[in-house]
C-alpha positions as CSV (number, residue, x, y, z in Angstrom):
1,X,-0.2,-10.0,320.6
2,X,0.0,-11.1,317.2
3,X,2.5,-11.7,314.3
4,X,1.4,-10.9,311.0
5,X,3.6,-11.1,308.0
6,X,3.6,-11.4,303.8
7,X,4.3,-15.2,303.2
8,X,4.6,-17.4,300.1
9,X,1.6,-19.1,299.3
10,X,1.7,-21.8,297.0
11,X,-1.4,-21.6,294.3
12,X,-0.4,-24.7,291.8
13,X,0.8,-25.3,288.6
14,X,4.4,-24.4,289.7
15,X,3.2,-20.6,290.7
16,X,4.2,-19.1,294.0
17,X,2.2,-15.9,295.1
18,X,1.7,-13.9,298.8
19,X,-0.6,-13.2,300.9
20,X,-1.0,-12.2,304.7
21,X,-0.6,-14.6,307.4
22,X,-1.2,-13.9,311.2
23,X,0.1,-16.4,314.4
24,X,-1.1,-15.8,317.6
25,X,1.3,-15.7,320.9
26,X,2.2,-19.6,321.5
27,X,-0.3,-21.6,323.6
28,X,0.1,-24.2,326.6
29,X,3.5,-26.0,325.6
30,X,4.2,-23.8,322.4
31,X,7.0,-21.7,320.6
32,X,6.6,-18.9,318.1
33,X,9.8,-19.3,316.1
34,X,11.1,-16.3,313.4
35,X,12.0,-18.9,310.6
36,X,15.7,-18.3,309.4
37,X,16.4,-20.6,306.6
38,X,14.2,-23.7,305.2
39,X,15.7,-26.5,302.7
40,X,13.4,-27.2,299.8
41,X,12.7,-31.3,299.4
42,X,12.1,-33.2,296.6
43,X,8.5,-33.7,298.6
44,X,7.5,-30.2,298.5
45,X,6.7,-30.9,294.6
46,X,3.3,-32.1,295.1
47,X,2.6,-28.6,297.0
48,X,4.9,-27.0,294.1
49,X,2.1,-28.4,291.1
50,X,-1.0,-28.8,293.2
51,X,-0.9,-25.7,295.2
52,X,-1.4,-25.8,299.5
53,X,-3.8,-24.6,301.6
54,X,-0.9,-23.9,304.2
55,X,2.3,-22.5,304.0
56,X,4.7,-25.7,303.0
57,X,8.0,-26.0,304.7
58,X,9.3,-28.8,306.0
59,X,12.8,-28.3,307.2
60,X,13.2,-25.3,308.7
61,X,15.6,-23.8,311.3
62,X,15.2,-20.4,313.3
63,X,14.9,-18.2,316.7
64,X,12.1,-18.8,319.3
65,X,10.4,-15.2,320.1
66,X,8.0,-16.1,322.4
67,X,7.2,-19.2,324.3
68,X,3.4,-20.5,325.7
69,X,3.0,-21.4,329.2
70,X,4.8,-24.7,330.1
71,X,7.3,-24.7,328.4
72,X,11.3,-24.4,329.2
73,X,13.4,-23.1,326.0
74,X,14.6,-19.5,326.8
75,X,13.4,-16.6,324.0
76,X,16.5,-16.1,322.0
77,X,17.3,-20.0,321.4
78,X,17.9,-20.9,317.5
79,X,17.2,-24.3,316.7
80,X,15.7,-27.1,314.1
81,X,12.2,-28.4,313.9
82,X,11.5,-31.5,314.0
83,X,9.1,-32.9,310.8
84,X,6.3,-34.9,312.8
85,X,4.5,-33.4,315.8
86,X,4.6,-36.7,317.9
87,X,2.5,-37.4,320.9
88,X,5.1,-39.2,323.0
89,X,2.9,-41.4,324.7
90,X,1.9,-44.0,322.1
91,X,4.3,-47.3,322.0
92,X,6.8,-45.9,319.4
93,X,6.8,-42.5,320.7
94,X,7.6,-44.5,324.6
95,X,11.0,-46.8,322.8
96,X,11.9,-43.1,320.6
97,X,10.7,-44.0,317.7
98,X,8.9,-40.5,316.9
99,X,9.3,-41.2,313.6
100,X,6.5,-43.8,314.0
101,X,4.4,-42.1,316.3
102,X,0.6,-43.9,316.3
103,X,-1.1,-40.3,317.4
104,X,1.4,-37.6,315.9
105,X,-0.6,-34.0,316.1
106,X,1.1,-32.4,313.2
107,X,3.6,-32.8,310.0
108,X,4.8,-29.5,309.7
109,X,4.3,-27.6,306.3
110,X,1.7,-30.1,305.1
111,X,-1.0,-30.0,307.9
112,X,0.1,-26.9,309.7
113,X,2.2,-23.6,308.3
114,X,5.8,-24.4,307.3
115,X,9.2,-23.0,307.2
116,X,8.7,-20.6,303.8
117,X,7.0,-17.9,306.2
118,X,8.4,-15.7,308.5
119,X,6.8,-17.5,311.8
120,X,6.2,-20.5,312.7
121,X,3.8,-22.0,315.7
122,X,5.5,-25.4,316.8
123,X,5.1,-27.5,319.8
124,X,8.2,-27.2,322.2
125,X,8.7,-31.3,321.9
126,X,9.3,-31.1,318.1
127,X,12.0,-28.1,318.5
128,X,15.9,-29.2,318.7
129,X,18.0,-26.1,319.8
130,X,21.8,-25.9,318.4
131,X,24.5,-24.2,319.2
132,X,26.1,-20.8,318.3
133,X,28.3,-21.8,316.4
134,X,26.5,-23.2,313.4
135,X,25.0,-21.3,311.2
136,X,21.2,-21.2,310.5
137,X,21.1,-22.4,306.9
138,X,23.4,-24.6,308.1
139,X,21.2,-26.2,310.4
140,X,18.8,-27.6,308.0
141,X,21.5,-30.3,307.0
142,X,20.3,-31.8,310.7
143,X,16.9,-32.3,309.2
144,X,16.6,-34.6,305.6
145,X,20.5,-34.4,304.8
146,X,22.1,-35.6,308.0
147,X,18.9,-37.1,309.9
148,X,17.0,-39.3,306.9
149,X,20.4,-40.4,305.7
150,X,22.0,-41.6,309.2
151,X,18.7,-42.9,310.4
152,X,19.1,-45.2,307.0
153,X,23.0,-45.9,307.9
154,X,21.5,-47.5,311.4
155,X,19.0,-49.5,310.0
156,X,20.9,-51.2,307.6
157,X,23.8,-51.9,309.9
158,X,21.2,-53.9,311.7
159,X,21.6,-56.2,308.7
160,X,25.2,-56.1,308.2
161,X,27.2,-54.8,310.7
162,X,30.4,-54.7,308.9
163,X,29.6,-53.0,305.8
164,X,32.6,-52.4,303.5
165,X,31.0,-51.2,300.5
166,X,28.1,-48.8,299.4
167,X,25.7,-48.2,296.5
168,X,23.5,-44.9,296.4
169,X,20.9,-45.0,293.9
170,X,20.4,-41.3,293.2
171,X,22.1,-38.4,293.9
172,X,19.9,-35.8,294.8
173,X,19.8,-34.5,298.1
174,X,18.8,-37.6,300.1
175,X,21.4,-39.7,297.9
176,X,23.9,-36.9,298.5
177,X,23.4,-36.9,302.4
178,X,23.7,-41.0,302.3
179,X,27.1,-40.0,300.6
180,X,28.4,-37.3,303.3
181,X,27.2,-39.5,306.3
182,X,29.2,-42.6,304.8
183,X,31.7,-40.2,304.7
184,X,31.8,-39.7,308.0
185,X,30.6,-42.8,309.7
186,X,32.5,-45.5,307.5
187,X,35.7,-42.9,306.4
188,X,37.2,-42.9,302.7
189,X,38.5,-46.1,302.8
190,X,34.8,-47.5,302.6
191,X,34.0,-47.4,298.3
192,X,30.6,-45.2,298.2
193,X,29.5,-45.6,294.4
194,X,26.3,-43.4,293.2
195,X,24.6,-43.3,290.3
196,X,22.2,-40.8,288.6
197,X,20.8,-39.6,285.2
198,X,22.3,-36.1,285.7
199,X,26.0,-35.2,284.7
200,X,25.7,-32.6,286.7
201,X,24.8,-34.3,289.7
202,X,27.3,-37.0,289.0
203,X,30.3,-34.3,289.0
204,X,28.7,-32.7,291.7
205,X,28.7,-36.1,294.3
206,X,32.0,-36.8,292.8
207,X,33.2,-33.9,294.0
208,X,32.1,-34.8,297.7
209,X,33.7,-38.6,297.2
210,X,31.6,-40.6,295.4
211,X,32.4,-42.8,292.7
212,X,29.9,-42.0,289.8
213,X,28.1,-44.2,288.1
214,X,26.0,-43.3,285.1
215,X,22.5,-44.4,285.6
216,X,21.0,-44.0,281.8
217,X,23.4,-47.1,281.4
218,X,21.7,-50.1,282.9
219,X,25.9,-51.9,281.8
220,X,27.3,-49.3,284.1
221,X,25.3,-50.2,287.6
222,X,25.6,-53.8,286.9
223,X,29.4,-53.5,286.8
224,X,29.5,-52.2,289.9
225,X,31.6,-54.3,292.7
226,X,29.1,-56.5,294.7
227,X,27.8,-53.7,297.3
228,X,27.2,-54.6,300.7
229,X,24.7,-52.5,301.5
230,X,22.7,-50.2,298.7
231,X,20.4,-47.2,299.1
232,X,17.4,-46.4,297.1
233,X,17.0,-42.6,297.1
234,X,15.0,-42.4,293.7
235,X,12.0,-44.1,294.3
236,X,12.2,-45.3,290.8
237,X,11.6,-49.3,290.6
238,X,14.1,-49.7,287.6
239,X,16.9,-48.3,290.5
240,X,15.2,-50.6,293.0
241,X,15.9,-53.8,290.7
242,X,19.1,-52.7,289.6
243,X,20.4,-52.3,293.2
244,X,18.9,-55.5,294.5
245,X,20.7,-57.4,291.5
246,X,24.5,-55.7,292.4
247,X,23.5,-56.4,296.0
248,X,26.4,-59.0,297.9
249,X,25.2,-61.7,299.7
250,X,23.5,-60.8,303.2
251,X,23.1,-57.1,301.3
252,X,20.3,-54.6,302.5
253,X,18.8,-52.8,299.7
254,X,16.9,-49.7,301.9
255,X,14.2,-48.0,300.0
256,X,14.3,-44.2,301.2
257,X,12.7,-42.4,298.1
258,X,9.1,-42.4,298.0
259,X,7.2,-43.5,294.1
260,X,7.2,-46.6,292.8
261,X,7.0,-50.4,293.7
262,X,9.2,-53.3,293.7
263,X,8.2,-56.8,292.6
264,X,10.9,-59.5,294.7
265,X,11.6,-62.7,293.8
266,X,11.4,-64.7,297.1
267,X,14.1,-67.2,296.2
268,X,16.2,-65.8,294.3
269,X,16.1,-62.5,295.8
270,X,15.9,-63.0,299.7
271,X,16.0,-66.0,300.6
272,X,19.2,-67.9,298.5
273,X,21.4,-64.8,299.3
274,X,19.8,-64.0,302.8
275,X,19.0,-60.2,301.4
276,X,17.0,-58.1,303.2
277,X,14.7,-55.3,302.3
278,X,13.9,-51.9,304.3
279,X,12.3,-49.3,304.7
280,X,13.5,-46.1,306.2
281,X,12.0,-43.2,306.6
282,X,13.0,-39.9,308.4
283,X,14.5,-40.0,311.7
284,X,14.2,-40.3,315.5
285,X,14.4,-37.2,317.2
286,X,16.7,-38.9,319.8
287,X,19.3,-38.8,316.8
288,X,19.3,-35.2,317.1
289,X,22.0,-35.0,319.5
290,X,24.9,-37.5,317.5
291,X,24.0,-35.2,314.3
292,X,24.6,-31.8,315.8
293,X,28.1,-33.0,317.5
294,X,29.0,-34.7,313.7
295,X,27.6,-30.9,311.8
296,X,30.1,-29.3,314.8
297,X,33.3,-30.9,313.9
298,X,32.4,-30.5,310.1
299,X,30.0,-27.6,309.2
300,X,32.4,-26.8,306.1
301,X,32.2,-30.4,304.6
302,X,28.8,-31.1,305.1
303,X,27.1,-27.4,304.1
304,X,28.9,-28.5,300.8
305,X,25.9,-30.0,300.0
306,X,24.1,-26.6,299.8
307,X,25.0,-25.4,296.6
308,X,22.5,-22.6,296.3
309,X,20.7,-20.4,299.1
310,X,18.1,-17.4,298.0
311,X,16.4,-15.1,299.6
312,X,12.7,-15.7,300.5
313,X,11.5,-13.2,298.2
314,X,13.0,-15.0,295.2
315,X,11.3,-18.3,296.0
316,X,10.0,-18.9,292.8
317,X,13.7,-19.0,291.1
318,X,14.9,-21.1,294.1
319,X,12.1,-23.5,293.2
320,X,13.2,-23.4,289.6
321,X,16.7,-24.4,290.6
322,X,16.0,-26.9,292.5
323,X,13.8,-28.5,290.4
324,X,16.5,-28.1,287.1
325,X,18.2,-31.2,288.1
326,X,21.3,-28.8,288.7
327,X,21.6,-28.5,292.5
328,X,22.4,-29.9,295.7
329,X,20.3,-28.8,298.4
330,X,18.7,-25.3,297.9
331,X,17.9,-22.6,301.0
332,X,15.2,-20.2,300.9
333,X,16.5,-17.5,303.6
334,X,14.4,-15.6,305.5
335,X,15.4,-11.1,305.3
336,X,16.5,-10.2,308.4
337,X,16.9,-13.0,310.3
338,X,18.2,-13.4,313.7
């Protein structure tokens, strides 16, 4: 059996048109999943302007109809998928560190069909199921909101372990998931300052806790109480610098948003004040499991962040949203899902 359905395809030059697709039943250790809702990412741009020869999608949550031979999850079960198709054998894979996998197979929506169709062909390993109770657009806070962001919070408490204090730089949806998992990790005691460009952003973290900081005001950042810890979710080098200057002695600045460069002073900036610098990117899929019981005990707070959802068949204007500058996370939705 096959499953054919009309999916976006993305042509370039921010133009989104359709075409046929058809998956085949699920292989030796595979899942057919119906796609229910997928989060559109600051990284899908690239696909937006330069077009893709598969469908993008890259955080995507839905229902397994049909599973290959070897594998375990029942038909019926709804769940996330996991980014990278890791092998699980190489030395990362073998400590959890999937994120970092030397032989990964797959990243989902760039080298093989997304989360903007209606199906998608996944290997059982990269598919986390949830529970009933959350709801499927819901779900894809588990992916870049919740899993990037607390993935970040761990590594830099390997620096500082009692952090106190927080800068985000940016306050997109990345910035805005740092905010929600301070929230919850460090509780409101713990000051979580985040800048951005956008008043409308600004309002909009402020509105989830943050103290906002106006980024076109280089004054503004600089005044900011020495941070312990401050996140880069820009990946503009002018945030970079700025953070790294506010930073408090043994500070982690943790680069999360991909771009530009940063030129370090050695002395001044790492070595004298003992600062470190890190890198961070996505998650383990062993953090799955602490995520899902965190989106449990507060679906309301954290699907905040989700300010608009659209149907799939208006992708084009959820694009446009998203990319306005005026949004938290947007959520195409698949028609019909189950």
């Amino acid at each position: 059996m096959t499953y054919t359905a009309t999916v976006p395809a993305f042509l370039g030059d921010r133009r989104i048109g359709w075409q046929e697709r058809t998956h085949p039943e699920p292989g030796e250790g595979q899942l057919l999943l119906a796609v229910g809702a997928n989060a559109i990412c600051g990284t899908d741009r690239t696909q937006y302007l330069e077009g893709s020869a598969v469908v993008p999608g890259h955080e995507a949550a839905g229902t397994v109809i049909a599973a290959g031979p070897g594998t375990s999850t029942p038909v019926g079960t709804r769940g996330a998928v996991f980014l990278m198709d890791y092998c699980g054998q190489c030395r990362s894979c073998r400590v959890g560190a999937t994120n970092q996998c030397f032989a990964k197979r797959a990243d989902m929506g760039f080298t093989h069909d997304g989360g903007y169709g209606r199906y998608e062909l996944v290997s059982e390993n990269v598919f986390f199921a949830i529970t009933d109770d959350i709801d499927i657009a819901n779900a894809t806070m588990l992916l870049d909101v919740m899993g990037t962001s607390s993935h970040a919070l761990r590594r830099a408490e390997l620096v500082h372990s009692d952090i106190e204090s927080i800068y985000i730089a940016g306050a997109g949806p990345i910035g805005l998931g740092l905010l929600v998992m301070s929230r919850l990790r460090y509780g409101p005691e713990v000051p979580v300052h985040v800048s951005d460009i956008s008043p409308w952003r600004l309002e909009f973290a402020e509105s989830l806790g943050a103290i906002p900081v106006d980024a076109t005001d280089p004054r503004a950042v600089l005044g900011i109480p020495q941070p312990d810890v401050a996140f880069d979710a820009s990946g503009r080098e002018s945030a970079r610098r700025l953070a790294l200057d506010i930073l408090g002695k043994r500070g982690a600045l943790l680069c999360l948003g991909h771009g530009e460069g940063l030129t370090l002073n050695v002395v001044g900036d790492l070595l004298q004040p003992e600062h470190a610098v890190l890198g961070s990117e996505y998650f383990r899929f062993d953090e799955f499991g602490d995520n899902l019981a965190l989106l449990q005990q507060h679906q309301e707070y954290i699907s905040r962040v989700i300010t608009h959802r659209y149907p799939v068949s208006e992708i084009e204007e959820a694009f446009a949203r998203f990319f306005s500058g005026e949004s938290g996370k947007v959520v195409v939705v698949q028609e019909g899902v189950l």
